[in-house]
N, C-alpha and C positions, 0 to 999 in steps of 0.2 A: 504494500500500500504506500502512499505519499508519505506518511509520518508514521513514525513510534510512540507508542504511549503505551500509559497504566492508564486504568480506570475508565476504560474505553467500554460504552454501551451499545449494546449488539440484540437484535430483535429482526424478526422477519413478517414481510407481508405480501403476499400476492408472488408474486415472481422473483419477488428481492429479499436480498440479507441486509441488514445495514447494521452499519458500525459508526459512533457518532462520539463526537469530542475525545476527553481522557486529558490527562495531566502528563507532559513531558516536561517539567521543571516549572513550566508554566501553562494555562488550561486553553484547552482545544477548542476550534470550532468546524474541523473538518468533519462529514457525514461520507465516509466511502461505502457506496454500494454497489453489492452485485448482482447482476442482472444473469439470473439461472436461467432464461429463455434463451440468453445470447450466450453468455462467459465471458460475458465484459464487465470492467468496475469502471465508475463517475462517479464524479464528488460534488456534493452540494453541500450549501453554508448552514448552520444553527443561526437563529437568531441573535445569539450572544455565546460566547467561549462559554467552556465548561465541562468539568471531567466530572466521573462518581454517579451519574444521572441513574433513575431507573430507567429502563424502555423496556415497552410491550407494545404488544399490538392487539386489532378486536378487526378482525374481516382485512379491508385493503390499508386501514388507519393503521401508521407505526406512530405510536407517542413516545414522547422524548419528556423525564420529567425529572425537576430538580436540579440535584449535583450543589457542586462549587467550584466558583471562580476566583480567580487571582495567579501568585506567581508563589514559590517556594522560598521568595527572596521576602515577599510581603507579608505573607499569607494567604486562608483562600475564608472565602465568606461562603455563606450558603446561599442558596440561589432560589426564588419559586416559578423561573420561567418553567413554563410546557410548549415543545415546540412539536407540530402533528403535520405527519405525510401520507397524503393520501396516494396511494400506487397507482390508483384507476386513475387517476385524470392529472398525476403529478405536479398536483399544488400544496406548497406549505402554509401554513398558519401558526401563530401563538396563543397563547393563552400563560395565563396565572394557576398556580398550585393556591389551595387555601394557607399551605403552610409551605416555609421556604425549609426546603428538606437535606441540602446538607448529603452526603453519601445518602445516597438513595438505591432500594430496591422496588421492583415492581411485578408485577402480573396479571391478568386479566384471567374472567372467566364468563361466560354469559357475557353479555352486552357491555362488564365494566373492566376500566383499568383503573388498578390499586396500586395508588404508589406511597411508600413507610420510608419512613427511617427510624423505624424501632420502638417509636412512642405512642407517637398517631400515625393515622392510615387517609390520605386523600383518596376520593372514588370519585373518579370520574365515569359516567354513565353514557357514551356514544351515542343512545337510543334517542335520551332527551337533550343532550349537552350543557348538564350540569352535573356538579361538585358536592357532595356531603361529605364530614370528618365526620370521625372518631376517635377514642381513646382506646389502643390495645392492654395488653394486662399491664397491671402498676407496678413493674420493674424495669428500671431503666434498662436500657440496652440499643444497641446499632444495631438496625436489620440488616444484614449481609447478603441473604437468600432469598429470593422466592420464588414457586411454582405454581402451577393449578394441576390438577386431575378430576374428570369428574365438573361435579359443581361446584368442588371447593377449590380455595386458596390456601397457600401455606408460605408461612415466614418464619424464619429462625436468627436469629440473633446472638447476642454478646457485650461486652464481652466477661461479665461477670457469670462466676457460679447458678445465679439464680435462673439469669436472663437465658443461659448456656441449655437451660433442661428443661427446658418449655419452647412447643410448636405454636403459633396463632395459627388459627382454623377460622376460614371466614366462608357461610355454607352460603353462593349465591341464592339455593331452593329454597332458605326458610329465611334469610336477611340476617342470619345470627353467626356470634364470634363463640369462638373457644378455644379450648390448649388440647395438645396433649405432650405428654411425659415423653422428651426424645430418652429413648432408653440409655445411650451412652453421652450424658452431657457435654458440651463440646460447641465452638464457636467454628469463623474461616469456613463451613461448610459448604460444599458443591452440591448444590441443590438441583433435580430435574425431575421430571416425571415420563412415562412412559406407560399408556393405558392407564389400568385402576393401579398402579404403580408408583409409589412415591419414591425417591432414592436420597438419603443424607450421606454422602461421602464425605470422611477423612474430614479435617480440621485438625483443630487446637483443643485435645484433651484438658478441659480444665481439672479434673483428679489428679491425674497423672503429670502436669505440667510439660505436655511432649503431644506431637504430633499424631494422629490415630490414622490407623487402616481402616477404621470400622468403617464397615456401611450397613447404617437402617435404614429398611425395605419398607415401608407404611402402604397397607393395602387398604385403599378408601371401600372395598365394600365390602368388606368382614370387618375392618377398624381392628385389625391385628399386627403383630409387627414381628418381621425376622430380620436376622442380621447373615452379611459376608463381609469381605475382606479386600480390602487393596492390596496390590503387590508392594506398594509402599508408605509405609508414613508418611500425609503432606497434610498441609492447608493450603488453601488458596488455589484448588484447583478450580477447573472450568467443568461444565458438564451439559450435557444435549444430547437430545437421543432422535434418531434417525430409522425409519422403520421398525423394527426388530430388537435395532441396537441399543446401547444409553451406554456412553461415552464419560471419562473422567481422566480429565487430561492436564496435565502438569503441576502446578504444584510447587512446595518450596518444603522440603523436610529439616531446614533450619534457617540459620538468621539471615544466610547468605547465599541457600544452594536453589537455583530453580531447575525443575523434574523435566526432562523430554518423556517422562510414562504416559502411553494412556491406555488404561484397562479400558475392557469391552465386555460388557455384558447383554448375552443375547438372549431376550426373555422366552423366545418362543423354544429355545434348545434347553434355557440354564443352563447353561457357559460360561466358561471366563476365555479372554482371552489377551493379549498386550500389544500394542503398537508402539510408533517412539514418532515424536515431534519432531518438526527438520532442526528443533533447537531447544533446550530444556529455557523454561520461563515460569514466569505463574504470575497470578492478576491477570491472566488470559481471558479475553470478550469469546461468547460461544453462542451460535446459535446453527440454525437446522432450514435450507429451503431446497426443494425441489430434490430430495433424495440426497441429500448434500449435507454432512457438517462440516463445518466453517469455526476455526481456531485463530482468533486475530492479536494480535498487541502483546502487550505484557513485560513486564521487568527480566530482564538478562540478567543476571548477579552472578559478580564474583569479590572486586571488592567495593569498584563504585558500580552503583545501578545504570544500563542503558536501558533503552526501550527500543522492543521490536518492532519491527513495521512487516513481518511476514504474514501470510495468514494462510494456516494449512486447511488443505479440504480432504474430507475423506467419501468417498463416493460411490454410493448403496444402488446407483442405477442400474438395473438388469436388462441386457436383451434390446432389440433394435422395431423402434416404433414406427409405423407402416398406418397407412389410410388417412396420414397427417397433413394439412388438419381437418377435425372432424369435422361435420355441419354444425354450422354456427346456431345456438339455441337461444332460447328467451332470453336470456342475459346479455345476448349481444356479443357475444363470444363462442368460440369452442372450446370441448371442455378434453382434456387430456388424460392418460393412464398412462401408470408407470408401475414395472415390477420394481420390490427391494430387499435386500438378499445376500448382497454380495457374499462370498465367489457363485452365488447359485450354484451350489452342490447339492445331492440328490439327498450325501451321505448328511446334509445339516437337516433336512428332512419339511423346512416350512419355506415359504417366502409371504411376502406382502405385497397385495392389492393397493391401488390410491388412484382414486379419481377424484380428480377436483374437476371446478369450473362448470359446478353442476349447478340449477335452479336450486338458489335455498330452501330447505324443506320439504321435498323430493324423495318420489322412493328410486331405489335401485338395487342392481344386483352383477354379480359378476359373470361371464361366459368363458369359456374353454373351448377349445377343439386342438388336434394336431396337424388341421389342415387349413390353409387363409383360402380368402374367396372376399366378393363381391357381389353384392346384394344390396340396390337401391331400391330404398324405401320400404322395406318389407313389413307387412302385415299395416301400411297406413302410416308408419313412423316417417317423422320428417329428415331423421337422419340414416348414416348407413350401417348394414355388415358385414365388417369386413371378418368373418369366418367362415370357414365351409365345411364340409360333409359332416362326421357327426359332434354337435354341438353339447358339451355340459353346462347347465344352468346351476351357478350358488347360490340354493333357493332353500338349503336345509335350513333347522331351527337356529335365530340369529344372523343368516345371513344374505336376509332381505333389511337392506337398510335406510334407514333416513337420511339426506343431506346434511342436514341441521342447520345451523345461520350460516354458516362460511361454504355452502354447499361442495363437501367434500365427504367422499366412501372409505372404508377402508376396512379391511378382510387379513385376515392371517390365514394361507391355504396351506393344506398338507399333500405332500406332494407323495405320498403314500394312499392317497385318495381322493384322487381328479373325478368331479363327477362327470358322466356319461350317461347318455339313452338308456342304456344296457345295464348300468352298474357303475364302479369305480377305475379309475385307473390308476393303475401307479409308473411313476415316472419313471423311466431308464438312462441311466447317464448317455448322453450323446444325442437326446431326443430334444426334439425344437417342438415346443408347444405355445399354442397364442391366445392373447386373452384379450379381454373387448369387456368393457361397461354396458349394460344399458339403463335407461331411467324414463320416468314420467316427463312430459315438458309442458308447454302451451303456445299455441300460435296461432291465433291467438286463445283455440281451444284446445282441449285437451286431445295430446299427441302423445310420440314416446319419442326420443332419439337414443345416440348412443357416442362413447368418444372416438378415440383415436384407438389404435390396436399397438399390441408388441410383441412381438416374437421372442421367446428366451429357450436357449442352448441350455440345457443343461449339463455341468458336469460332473 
């Protein structure tokens, strides 16, 4: 990227990743993004400098909130700019935080983005475009993390004992706050989620006065908790998960050393497994678009700090997409599918489904076959299909599904049981099978269409 920094904020929406300000000695106002339809990066301005910010996003909206500005020479102040980018039509705008937040974390879930710094919680509500506060639990602390799963939100904090052993829990489905007990208390934590899957990696053992391996696992629909292990002691690692995968990448296992580790855990296998970073860092910006994570910035230490300007990608895209692009649907766009997987081996035994670009709140479902074709319009659909001879429908239990607001699908298949006419199939290494969306639409009555298709090799 153009610059190096710490405390670089990184969020994705629509086709893009972005990565926005951070603190090189003094605070940023660079937004580099990348555009996963092309594999190009451009840079646009923040309204004002500033590193620490949260960002999230809710549909095509990246919001940018908080932080602080200044110089290391001065000091940095806390900031309550909000600055919001909308992907569909590429116009920025600002706004005001209720409160000037200081290292800020954030996350959305339903229609809001929650942006903390530990104390109180700013919600901004995209539906209506307005602001409500709160007060989280009455121990001080920095929010460091946060994710959503599900309807809820989660924020973890620091850096005292107290602050260190309590989650905030904000359930969007009833409007209510709560904790729960992090089993091994501890700050610096690398926070993501991944389905009904919460992950707490590694931090700063506050017991123990020393860096933790631990990761607790928070499963939002039993509200039970297991733990595993990193391969190393760190804090300050980065974390995103991509298909299958959840990612926890670098780190700093003391006062000086930053980690090239990144563990990988594949939920559909439970797995572990390790990569290495083109550079060991930590305070690394992470986020996930278009079958992509993306590892940006971050402090280089050894005895003075530099700052990176790399940004690693790792890339879950399976197999070569065909019938591209689809017929354009009510949204005014086409809508695309992608397998993800990576190496797509037979022997890992799952991959992932994803179609986006679908009518929000939509039904749909996935197809199969080992044969492509062409097929306009069939059965009255305004769009095409492109498979042929015999066709599997994922239409078993759970896997007819909803759009939801961001109108996007997504299936975990086993590739030990393709469904078919006839029965199942199971996949043989060497074999090229394709797969195809379809869904409900309107044009401006009710129709069906379908996406794009893609062919995947199996190995």
């Amino acid at each position: 990227m153009s610059t190096g920094a710490l405390g670089v904020a990184a969020t994705s929406a629509g086709d893009f990743a972005l990565f926005a300000g951070g603190v090189a000695f003094n605070s940023q106002s660079n937004v580099e993004v990348f555009d996963a339809s092309t594999g190009t990066w451009s840079i646009f301005q923040l309204s004002t400098d500033r590193g620490a910010m949260g960002a999230t996003s809710v549909g095509t909206l990246a919001i940018f909130g908080g932080g602080v500005q200044g110089t290391s020479g001065t000091g940095f102040q806390s900031s309550d700019v909000v600055d919001f980018f909308d992907t569909s039509t590429g116009v920025w705008t600002t706004g005001l935080l209720p409160t000037a937040s200081g290292a800020s974390s954030a996350t959305s879930v339903g229609t809001k983005a929650l942006f903390t710094n530990g104390s109180a919680v700013d919600i901004f509500d995209t539906a209506t475009g307005t602001w409500t506060s709160m007060t989280l639990t009455p121990i001080p602390r920095l929010a460091t993390s946060a994710t959503s799963a599900g309807t809820k939100a989660f924020f973890i904090g620091g850096p005292s004992a107290a602050a260190s052993a309590l989650v905030d829990v904000y359930d969007d489905s009833t409007g209510q706050w709560g904790v729960e007990p992090l089993p091994v208390p501890r700050h610096g934590v690398a926070l993501t989620s991944s389905g009904n899957q919460v992950f707490f990696a590694g931090g700063w053992d506050t017991a123990a006065v020393a860096p933790s391996d631990v990761v607790d696992i928070y499963d939002v629909v039993t509200s039970t908790w297991r733990s595993a292990r990193l391969t190393e002691a760190r804090q300050d690692a980065a974390a995103t998960a991509v298909g299958t995968k959840v990612f926890f990448a670098g780190g700093r296992g003391g006062a000086t050393t930053g980690s090239a580790t990144v563990d990988i855990y594949d939920t559909a296998t439970d797995t572990w497994s390790t990569a290495s970073l083109s550079a060991g860092r930590s305070g690394i910006a992470a986020t996930t678009v278009d079958g992509r994570a993306l590892f940006a910035g971050g402090a280089v230490c050894a005895l003075n700090c530099t700052y990176s300007s790399f940004a690693d990608i790792y890339d879950d895209r399976l197999g070569v997409r065909y019938c591209s692009p689809g017929v354009i649907n009510s949204t005014g766009a086409a809508s695309t599918l992608q397998c993800l997987g990576f190496p797509g081996s037979v022997a890992q035994g799952a991959a992932m489904l994803v179609a986006r670009g679908l009518p929000p709140q939509t039904l749909g479902y996935f197809l199969t076959s080992n044969t492509q074709g062409l097929t306009v319009g069939p059965g009255g659909s305004q769009g095409d299909l492109c498979l042929g001879g015999a066709i599997g429908r994922f239409v078993g239990p759970g896997q007819s599904l909803n759009s939801g607001p961001d109108g996007r699908i997504q299936l975990t298949i086993d590739l030990t049981s393709l469904p078919q006419p006839n029965g199942v199939a199971v996949v043989q290494p060497g074999e090229t099978w394709n797969f195809q969306a379809w869904y409900r639409d309107a044009n401006p009555g009710p129709t069906s269409n379908f996406t794009d298709a893609v062919a995947v090799t199996f190995q």
